[in-house]
C-alpha positions as CSV (number, residue, x, y, z in Angstrom):
1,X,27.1,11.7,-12.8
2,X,25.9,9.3,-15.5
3,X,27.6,6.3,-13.6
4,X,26.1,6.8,-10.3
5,X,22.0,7.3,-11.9
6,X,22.7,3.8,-13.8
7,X,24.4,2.4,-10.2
8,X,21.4,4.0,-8.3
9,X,18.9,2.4,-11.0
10,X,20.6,-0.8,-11.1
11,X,20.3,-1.4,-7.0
12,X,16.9,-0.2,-7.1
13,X,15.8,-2.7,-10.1
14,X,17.9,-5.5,-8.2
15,X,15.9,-4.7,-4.6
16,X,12.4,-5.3,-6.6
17,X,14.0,-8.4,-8.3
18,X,14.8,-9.7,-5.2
19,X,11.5,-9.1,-3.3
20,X,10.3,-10.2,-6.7
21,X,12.2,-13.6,-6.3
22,X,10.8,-13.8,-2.4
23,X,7.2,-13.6,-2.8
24,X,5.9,-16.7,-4.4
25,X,2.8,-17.3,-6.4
26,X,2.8,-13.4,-7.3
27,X,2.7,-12.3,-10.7
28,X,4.2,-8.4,-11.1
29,X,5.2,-5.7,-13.7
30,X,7.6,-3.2,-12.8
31,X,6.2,0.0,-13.5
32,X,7.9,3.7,-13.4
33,X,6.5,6.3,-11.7
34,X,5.8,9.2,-14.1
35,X,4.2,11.7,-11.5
36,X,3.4,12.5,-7.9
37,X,0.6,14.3,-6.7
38,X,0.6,14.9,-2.6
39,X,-1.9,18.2,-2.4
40,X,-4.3,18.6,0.0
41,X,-6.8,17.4,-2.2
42,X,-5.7,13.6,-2.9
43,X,-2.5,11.8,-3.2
44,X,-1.6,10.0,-5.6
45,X,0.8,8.7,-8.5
46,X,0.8,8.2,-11.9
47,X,2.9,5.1,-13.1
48,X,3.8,4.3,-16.8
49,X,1.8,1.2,-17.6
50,X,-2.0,0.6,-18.6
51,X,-4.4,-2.0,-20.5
52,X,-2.1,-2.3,-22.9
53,X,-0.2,-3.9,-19.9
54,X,-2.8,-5.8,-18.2
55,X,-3.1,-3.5,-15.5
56,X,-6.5,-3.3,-14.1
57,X,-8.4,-0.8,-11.6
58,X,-8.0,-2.5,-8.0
59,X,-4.4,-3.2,-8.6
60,X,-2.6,-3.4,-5.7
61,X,1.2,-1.6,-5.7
62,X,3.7,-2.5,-3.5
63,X,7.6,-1.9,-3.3
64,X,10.1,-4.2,-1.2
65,X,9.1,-1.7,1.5
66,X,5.6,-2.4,1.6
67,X,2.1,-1.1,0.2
68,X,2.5,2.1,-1.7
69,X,-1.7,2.1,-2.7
70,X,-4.3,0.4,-5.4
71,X,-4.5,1.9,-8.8
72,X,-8.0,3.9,-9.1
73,X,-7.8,5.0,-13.0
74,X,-6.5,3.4,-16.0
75,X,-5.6,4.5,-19.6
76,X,-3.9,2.6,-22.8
77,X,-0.3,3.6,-21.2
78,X,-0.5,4.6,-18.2
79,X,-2.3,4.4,-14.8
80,X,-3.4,6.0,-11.4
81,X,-3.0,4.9,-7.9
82,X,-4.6,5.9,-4.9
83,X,-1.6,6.3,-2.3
84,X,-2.4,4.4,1.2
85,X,-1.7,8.2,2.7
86,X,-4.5,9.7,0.9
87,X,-7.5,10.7,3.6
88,X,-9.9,8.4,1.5
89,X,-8.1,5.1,1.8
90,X,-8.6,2.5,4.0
91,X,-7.2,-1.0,4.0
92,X,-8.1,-4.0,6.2
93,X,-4.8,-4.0,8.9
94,X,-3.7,-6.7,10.8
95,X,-0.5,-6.4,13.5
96,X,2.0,-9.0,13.3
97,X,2.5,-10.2,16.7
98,X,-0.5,-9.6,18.5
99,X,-2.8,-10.4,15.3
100,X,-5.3,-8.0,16.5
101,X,-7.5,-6.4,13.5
102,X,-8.1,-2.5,12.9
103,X,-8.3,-0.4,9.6
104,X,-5.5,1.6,8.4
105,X,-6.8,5.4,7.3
106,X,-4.4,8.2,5.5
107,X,-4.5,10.8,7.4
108,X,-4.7,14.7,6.0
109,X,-0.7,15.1,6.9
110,X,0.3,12.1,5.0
111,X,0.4,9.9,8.3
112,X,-1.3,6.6,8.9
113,X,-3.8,6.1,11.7
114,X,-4.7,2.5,12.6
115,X,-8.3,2.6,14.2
116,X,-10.7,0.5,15.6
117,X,-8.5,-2.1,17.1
118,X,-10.7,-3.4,20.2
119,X,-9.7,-1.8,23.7
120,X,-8.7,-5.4,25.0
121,X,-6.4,-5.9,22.1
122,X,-2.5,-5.5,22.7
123,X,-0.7,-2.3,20.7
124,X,2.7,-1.9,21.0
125,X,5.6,0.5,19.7
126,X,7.3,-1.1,17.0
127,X,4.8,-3.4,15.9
128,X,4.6,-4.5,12.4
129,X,1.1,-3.4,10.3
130,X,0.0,-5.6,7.5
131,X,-2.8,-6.2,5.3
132,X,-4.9,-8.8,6.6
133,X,-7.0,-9.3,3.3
134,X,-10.2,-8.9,5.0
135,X,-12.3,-7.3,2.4
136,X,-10.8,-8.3,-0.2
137,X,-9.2,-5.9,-1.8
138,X,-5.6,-6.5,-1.0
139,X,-4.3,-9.6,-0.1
140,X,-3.2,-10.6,3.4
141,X,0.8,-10.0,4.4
142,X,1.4,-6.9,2.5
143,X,4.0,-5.1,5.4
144,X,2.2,-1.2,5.9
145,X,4.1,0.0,8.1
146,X,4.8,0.0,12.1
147,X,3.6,1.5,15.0
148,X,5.2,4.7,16.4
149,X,2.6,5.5,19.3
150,X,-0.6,4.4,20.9
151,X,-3.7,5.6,22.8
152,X,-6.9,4.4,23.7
153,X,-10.0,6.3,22.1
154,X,-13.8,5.7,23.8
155,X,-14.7,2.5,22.0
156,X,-11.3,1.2,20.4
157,X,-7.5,2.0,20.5
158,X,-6.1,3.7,18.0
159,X,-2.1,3.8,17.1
160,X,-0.2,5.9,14.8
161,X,1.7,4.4,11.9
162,X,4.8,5.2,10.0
163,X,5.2,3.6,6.3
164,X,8.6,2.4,5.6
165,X,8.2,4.1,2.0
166,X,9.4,7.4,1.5
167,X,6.1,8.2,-1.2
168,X,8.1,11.6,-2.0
169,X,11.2,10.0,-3.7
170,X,9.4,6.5,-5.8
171,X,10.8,5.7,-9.0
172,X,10.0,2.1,-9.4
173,X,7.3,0.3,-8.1
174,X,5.4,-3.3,-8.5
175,X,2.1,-4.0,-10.1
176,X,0.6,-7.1,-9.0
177,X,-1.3,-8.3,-11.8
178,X,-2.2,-11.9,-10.4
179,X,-4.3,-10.3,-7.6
180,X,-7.8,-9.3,-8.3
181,X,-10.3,-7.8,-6.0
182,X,-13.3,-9.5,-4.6
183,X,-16.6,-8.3,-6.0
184,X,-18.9,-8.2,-2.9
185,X,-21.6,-6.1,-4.6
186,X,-23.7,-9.2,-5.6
187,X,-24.2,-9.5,-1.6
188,X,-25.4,-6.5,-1.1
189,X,-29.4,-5.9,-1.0
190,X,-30.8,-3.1,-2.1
């Protein structure tokens, strides 16, 4: 039993050293996740690494399987992030082939909804979702997740989307401690 959790760790830590290893100009700590909280009320994680770290609120994580969520709260040792499933997140989406823009929503099942595509714009099964750093507050080409079904709404299609991360069984994740989020409140009048 002891032989197969250190096998299951070890290809686990080798899949984020490789995705590590892939994305150039990316700086990331490898953080364990300490607890999981998917009520009703708001989903989210608690990871093992804080200030003492460098980690900072607006953090984006990420796994080799896409974007897990932004950390929201941060402590000396530890940290908390904001799932992408939670009903108050929303992230800037972009699909892959068509390019077409929307904003990804968690949804109060854990789902992902991708609204506000424009009605002329091209949705298709299968498609890949990714961030397309609009906003600022992740950074474009971050993989969501990918399109299971699609229907036009009054004033813009919507599609539902499935993450490739199973958020119920994380041990390991990434920080990305290069990335910073814009500040766009000194453009806002008042």
């Amino acid at each position: 039993v002891e032989l197969r959790e250190i096998n299951n760790d070890y290809a686990r830590l080798a899949e984020l050293l490789d995705y590590v290893t892939e994305a150039q100009g990316e700086e990331f700590l490898t953080a364990d996740v300490i607890s999981i909280d998917q009520s009703s009320a708001i989903r989210s994680i608690t990871l093992n690494r804080g200030t003492r770290d460098g980690v900072a609120i607006g953090m984006p994580i990420v796994t080799p399987q896409g974007l897990v969520g932004r950390v929201i709260e941060v402590g000396a040792n530890a940290c908390r992030v904001l799932l992408i499933t939670d009903l108050s997140s929303y992230v800037s989406a972009r699909l892959q082939t068509s390019r077409s823009e929307g904003t990804i929503n968690g949804q109060v099942s854990g789902n992902l909804l991708l609204t506000f595509v424009p009605l002329g714009e091209v949705v298709t099964t299968g498609d890949i979702v990714l961030t397309s750093g609009l906003g600022g507050n992740f950074p474009p080409d971050l993989v969501i997740g990918q399109v299971t079904s699609t229907r036009s709404a009054e004033l813009y299609r919507e599609a539902q989307v499935r993450s490739l991360i199973n958020f119920d069984t994380l041990e390991f994740v990434l920080i990305m401690t290069n990335f910073q989020p814009v500040d766009l409140s000194a453009f806002e009048t008042t």
